[in-house]
N, C-alpha and C positions, 0 to 999 in steps of 0.2 A: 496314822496319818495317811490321806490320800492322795501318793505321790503320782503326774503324770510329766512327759518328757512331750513337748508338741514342737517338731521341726519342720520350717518353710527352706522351704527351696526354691531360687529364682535361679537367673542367667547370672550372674555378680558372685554373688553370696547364699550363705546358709545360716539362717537363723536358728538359733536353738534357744528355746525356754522351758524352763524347771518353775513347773507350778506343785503347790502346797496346798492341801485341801484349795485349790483353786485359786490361790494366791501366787502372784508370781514373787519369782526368791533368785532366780539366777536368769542371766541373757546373755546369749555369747553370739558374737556375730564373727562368722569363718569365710577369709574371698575365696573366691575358687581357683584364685594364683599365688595365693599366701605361704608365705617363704619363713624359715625361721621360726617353726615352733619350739616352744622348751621340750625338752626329750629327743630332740636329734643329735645324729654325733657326726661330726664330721670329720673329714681329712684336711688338717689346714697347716697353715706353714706361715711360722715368726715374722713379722715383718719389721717389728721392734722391739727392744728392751728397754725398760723405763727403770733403772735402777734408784734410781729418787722413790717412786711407787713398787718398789719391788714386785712390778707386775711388767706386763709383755703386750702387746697387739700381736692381733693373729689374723689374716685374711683368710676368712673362710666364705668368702664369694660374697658377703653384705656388701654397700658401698661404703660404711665404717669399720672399719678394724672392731673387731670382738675384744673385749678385755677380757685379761686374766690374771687374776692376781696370784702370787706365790702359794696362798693363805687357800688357793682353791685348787693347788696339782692334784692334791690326795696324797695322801702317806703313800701308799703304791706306786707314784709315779715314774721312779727309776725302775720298777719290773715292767709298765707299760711301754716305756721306753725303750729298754735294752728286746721285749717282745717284739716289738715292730720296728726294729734294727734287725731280728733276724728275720719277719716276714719280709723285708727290702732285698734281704739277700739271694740273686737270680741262683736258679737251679739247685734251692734248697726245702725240706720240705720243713714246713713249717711244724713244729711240735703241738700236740693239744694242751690244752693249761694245765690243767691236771698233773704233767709230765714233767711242766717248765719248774724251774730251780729261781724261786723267786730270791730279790734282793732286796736290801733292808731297807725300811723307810726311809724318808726322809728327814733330815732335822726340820723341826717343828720352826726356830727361830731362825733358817736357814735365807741366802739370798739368792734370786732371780736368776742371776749371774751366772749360779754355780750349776744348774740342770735345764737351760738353756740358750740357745747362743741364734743367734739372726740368722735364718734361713731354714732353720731345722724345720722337717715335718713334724707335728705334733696331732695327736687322734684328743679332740674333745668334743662335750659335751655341750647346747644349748644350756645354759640357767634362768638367762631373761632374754625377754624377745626386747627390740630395738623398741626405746623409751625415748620419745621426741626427741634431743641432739642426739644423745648416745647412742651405739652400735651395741648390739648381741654383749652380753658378759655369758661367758665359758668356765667350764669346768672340766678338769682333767681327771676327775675321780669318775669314772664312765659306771653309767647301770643301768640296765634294760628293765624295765618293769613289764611285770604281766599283772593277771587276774586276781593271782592271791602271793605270788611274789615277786621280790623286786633281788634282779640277780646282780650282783657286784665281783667283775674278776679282779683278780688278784687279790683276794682278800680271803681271810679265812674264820670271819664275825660272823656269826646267826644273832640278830634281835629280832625280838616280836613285837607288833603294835601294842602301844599302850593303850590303848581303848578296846583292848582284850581286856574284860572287867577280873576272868577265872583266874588265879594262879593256876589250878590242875593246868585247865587248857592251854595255861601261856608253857607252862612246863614239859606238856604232852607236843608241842609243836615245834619248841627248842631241840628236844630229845629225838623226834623223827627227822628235822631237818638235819641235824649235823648226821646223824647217821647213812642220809642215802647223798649226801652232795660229795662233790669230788673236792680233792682237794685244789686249794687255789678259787676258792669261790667263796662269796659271802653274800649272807642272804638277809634281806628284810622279810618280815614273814608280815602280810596288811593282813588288817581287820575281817575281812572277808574267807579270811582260812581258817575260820574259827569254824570248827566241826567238822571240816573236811579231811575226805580219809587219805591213808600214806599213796594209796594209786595217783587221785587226783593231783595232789600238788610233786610227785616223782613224775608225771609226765610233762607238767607244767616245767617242771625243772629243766627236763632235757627240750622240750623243745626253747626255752630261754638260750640255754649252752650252744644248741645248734644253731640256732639264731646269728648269738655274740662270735664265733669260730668260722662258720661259713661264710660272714661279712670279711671277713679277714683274710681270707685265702688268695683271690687275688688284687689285693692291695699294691702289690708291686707295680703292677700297669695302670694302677690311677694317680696323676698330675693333679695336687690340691690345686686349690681350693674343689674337695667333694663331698656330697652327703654318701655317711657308708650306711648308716641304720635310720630309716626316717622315725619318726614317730607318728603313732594313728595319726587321723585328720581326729580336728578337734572332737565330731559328734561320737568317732569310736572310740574317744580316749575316757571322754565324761559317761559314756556307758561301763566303759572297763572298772570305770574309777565308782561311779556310783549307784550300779545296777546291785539293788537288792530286793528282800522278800515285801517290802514299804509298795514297791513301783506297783501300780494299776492296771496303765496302759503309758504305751509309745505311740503319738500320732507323727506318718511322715505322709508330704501332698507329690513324693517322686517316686517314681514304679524301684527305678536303678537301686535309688539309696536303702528303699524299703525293703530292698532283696537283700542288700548288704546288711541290714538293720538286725534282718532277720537268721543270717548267718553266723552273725557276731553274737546275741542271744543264743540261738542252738548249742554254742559254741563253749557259753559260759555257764548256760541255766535253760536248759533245752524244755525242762517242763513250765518254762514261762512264754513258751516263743509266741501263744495267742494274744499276749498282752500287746506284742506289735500289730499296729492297724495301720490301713495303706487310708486316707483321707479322701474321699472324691466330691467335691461340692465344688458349687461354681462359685460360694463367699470364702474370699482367703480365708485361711486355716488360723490365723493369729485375730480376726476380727471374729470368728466363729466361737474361738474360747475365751475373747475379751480380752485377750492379749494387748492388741491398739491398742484401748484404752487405758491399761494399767498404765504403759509405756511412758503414754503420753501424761498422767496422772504424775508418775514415780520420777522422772527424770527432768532436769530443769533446777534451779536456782531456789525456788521455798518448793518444800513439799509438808502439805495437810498430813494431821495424824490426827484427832477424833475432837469434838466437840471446842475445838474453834483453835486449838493448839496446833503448831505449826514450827517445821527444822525450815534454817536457812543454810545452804551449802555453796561450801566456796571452795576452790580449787588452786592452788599454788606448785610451781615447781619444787619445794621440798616438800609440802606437806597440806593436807584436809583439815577444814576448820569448818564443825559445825555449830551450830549456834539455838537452843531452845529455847522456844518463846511460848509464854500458857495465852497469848492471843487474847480474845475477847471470849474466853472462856470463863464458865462463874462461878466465883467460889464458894465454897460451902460454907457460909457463916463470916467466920472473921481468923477461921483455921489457913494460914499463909502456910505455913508448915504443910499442913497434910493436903493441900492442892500441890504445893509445888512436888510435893512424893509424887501423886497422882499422874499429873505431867510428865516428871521425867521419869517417871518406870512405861510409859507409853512411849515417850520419844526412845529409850534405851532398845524395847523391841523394834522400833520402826528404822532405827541406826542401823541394830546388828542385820537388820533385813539389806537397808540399802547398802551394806559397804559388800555384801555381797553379788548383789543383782549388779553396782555399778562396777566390781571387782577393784574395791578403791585399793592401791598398798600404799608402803612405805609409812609415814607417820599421822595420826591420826587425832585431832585436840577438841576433845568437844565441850563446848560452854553448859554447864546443864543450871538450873533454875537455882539459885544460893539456897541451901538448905544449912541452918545452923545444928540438927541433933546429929550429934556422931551416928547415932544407929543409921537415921535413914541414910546417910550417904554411904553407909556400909549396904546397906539394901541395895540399893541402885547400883554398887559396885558387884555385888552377889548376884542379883539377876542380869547385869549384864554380862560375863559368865555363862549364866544358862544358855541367854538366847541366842551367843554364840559358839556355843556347844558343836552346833552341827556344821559350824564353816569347815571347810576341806585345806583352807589356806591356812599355813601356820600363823599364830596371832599373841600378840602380848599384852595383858590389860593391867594396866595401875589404877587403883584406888587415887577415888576423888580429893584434890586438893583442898586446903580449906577456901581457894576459890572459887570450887565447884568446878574446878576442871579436870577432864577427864583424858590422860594419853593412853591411845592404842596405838601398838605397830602390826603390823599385817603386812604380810608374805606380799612382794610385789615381783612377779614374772613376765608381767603384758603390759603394755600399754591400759590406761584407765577405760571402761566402758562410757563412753559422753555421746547422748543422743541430744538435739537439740529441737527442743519443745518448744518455743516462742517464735509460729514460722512468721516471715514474711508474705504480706497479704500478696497473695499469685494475681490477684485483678486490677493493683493499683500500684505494686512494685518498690511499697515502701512510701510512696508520696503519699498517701493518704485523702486521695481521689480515683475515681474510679471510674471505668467509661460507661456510660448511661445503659442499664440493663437490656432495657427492650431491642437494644441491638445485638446482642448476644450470639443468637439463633443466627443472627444471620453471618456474623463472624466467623462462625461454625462453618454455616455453608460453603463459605469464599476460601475458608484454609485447605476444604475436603475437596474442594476440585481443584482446586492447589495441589495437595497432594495426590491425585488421581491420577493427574497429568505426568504427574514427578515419578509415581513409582507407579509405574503401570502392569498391570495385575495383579497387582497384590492386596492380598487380604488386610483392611482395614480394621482398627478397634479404637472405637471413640471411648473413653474415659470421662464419667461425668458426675456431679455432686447428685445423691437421690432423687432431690427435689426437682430435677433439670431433667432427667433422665424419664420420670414420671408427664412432666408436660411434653417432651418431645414426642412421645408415645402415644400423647392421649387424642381419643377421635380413630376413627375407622382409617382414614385418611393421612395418618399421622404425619409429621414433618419427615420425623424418620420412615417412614414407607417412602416418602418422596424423595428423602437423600441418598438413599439406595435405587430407585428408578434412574435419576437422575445420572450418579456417575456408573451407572451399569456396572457392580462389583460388590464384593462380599463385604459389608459392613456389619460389623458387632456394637452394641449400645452396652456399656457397661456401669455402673456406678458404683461410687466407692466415698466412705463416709468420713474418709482422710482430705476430701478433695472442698477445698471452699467455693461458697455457693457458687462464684461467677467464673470458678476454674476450670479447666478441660486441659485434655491431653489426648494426643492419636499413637497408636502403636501399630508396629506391623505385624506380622503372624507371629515371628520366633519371640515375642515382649517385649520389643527396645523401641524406647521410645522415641519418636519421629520427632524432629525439627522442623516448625513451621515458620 
């Protein structure tokens, strides 16, 4: 499979998309002031106890109180506890873990009440980022994840990923790991340490430990709400997470990030570093690999899947409903049975694509075509399975109802990815009239010495649908030669095939777009 990673970089945000032999399969979009991702751990402090919810709010600097439930301290929590009771302690030195004399779990059916009390500092974890009303939920079972492991203090479990297929190698990585880790640590061993030798993942180890210990040191002179361990930015996290031998090529269109790109590769898999490319072309990087397009294709209320079949997707605050229709597609004979198979083993792979690309979680119901033979709804329960084999979110799939319906639950961390496809027309604003074309141009004209006079010297960039940008051009003489003479300054003519016919927009040099 030919895996590529193609990231845009604006002033705002940073897009990220994961294509598949040229198919898009994931889209992440990261702001460049975005707060709260899963994997940070912070210093934060009880603000209430909800002994009804055997759970706690915690102000870790959100404008919503984080929740935590008891069910999430971790068994270790009274050693993390009683640990950063003695890091508080001025002109002490702090112990390394290894040293520390841990304390016994936790009871399992234990309450809220009993190991924490309003005001206390407490050290947790992100688990979800803030989900439209709700605030951050938290976890006090703290773990730094790297490359090939994920380091868990106070604990002293080595497991290995299940999708290590080898017993030898799941046993050969058991065996190494508990031998070189210290004690008071517990480790998850990911997918990716499969073959790697005792050097690589021993230094991964220590610098994890060094990591989780030099955060800690001077904790005593930070006031919560603080972040003590950030997590990557989202694009080095989904490198760490799924850079392998599959990947092709990384395209990024920023010199900065492409350095960092390129650091982080050296870093994990040095004899891939060529496979990062820096982008240079004057067509965005997302319309160059077709990216726009899928976007606009994939995202939105019905999306097409082949030969006239078609999901219709709905969204609710508890849960995803989709719905598969065989459309004006035609059937083979008078076989109802084996069209409606056809249909939904197509919509089943076009699902498991989209709950990933739109990173749908939580609960998941989908209507699939009535099929009466036990087999085939076994089929369509088997290959759905497969083709969510590769999702990275943890996920849970029941076999079809005898109503053809189908629950998945899926791992939900982030808010839902929702791009919205159905624009409003930019020329008539929604009323469905529109100002008489041939005046256009000259609309154009009136707004650009508008702006000329407004921001004087600065670099101009008109934005324009192709077709427009073509006649303004055309002739020796061009309008645009003349709109450059006229307000004596740097005018750029740009076009772009997101922009509808009768639309425009001006920018100034650094890309923000100008208000006329």
């Amino acid at each position: 499979m030919n895996n590529e990673l193609v990231i845009d970089v604006k002033n705002s945000e940073i897009s990220i998309a994961l294509l598949e032999d040229k198919v898009l399969v994931e889209l992440s979009k990261e702001k460049s002031n975005k707060q709260f991702t899963v994997g940070d751990i912070y210093l934060g402090k009880v603000k209430k106890i909800m002994a009804g919810l055997n759970a706690a709010f915690v102000d870790i600097g959100y404008e919503r109180d984080a929740f935590l439930h008891y069910l999430d301290l971790g068994p270790q929590f009274l050693s993390l506890s009683h640990y950063m009771q003695l890091a508080y302690k001025p002109n002490t030195k702090l112990p390394p873990v290894h040293d520390f004399k841990c304390l016994p779990d936790i009871n399992k059916n234990g309450k809220i009440t009993e190991v924490l009390t309003t005001g206390q500092n407490v050290l947790v974890q992100v688990a979800k980022e803030p989900i439209s009303t709700k605030g951050p939920r938290i976890t006090s079972e703290v773990s730094i994840p790297g490359r090939y492991i994920v380091l868990i203090p106070f604990s002293d479990k080595v497991s290995v990923s299940q999708k290590i297929k080898s017993s030898e190698e799941k046993k050969r990585l058991k065996r190494l790991l508990l031998s070189i880790k210290p004690n008071n640590y517990g480790i998850i061993v990911r997918t990716v340490a499969e073959g790697k030798t005792a050097e690589t993942l021993h230094n991964e180890l220590n610098d994890l430990i060094n990591k989780w210990e030099n955060s800690l040191k001077d904790i005593v002179n930070i006031e919560p709400p603080a972040l003590i361990i950030g997590e990557l930015n989202r694009t080095s996290a989904i490198l760490r997470d799924i850079l392998n031998s599959s990947f092709n090529n990384i395209y990024i269109n920023d010199l900065p990030l492409y350095k960092e790109i390129q650091n982080i590769v050296s870093t994990y898999s040095p004899e891939r570093l060529k496979i990062v490319k820096l982008f240079n072309s004057k067509l965005p990087i997302f319309e160059q690999f077709g990216i726009e397009k899928q976007i606009k294709s994939l995202f939105g209320k019905t999306v097409t899947i082949k030969s006239g079949a078609y999901l219709i997707i709905e969204h609710t605050e508890a849960l995803h409903v989709i719905d598969v229709n065989s459309g004006n597609r035609s059937r083979k004979g008078n076989n109802q049975e084996a069209n409606a198979l056809e249909v939904n083993l197509l919509a089943a792979e076009e699902i498991a694509r989209q709950l990933r690309l739109r990173d749908m979680g939580g609960i998941i119901v989908i209507d699939f075509i009535d099929m009466h033979d036990f087999e085939n709804r076994k089929t369509v329960y088997v290959k759905m399975k497969e083709f969510m084999a590769n999702d990275r979110a943890r996920h849970n799939i029941l076999p079809l109802s005898k109503f053809g319906l189908m629950q998945i639950t899926r791992q939900r961390v982030r808010p839902e990815m929702n791009i919205k496809t159905i624009e409003t027309c930019p020329t008539c604003a929604g009323t469905g009239e529109v100002m008489p074309s041939v005046l256009l141009t000259d609309e154009i004209s009136t707004k650009l010495r508008y702006l000329s006079e407004k921001h004087e010297k600065a670099e101009l960039t008109l934005k324009v649908h192709p077709y427009v940008e073509a006649f303004i051009k055309k002739g020796i003489y061009s309008m645009y030669y003349k709109w450059k003479f006229n307000v004596n300054r740097k005018l750029k003519l740009k076009s772009d095939y997101a922009y509808g016919l009768l639309e425009y927009s001006f920018f100034d040099k650094s890309g923000e777009k100008l208000i006329t």
